[in-house]
C-alpha positions in Angstrom: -2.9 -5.8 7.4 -4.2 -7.2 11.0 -1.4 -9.1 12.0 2.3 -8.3 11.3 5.5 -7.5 13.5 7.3 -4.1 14.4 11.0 -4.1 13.2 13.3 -1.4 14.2 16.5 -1.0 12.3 18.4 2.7 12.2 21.6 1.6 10.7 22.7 4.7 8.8 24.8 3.0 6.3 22.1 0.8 4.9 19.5 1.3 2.8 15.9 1.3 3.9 16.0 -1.8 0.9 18.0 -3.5 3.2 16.5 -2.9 5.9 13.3 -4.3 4.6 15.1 -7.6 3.7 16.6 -8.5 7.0 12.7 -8.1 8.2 11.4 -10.0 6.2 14.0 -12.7 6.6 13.4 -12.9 10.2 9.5 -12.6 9.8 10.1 -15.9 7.4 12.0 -17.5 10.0 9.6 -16.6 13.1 6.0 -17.2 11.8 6.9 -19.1 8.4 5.2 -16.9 6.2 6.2 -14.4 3.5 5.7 -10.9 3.8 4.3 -8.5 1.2 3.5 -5.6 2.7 5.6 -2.8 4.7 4.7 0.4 6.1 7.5 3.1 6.8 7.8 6.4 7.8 7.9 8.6 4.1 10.9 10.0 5.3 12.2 6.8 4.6 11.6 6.6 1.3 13.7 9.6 0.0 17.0 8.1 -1.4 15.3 6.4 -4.3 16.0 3.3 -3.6 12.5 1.7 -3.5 11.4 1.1 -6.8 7.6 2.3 -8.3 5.8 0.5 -10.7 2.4 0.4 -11.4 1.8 3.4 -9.0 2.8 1.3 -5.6 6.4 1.2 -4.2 8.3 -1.9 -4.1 11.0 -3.5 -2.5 11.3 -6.7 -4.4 8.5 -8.7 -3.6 7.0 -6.3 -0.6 4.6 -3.5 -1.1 5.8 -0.6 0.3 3.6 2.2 1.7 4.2 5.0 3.9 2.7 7.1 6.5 3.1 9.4 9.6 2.2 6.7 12.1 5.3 4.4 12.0 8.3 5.9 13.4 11.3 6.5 11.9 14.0 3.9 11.7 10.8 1.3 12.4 9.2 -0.7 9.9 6.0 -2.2 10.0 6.0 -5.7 8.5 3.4 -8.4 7.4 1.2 -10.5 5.1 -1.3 -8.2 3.2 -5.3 -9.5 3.6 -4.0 -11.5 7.2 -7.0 -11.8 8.9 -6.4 -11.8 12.7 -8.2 -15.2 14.4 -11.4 -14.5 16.2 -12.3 -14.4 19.8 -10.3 -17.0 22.3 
């Protein structure tokens, strides 16, 4: 993913399945597009509520991956395969 948006959410009382819902939602809404992939923090991950099938973690439609370089509480949303536009 080249192009996608930076969504910080660290309501305690929802789920990180929520969270990824209202991002997508408002990434819909801003560029138009659906979003399919999301990269979280892994501690993010732990209260089972993103689902794994096929070896990838989902959150209904999105793909979710983790790693150490997104923050916690942030979310790191966009189109999987976006290719950012070239030169000016």
């Amino acid at each position: 993913m080249d192009i996608g948006m930076l969504w910080f959410d660290n309501d305690p009382k929802s789920e990180v399945t929520a969270k990824i819902s209202r991002a997508t939602t408002y990434y819909r809404d801003k560029y138009g597009e659906e979003a399919n992939l999301c990269f979280v923090h892994p501690s993010m991950i732990n209260n089972g509520s993103i689902v794994k099938g096929n070896n990838r973690l989902q959150s209904g439609a999105v793909e979710v991956r983790t790693t150490q370089s997104i923050l916690p509480n942030h979310l790191w949303i966009g189109v999987n395969g976006k290719i950012k536009p070239a030169g000016p």
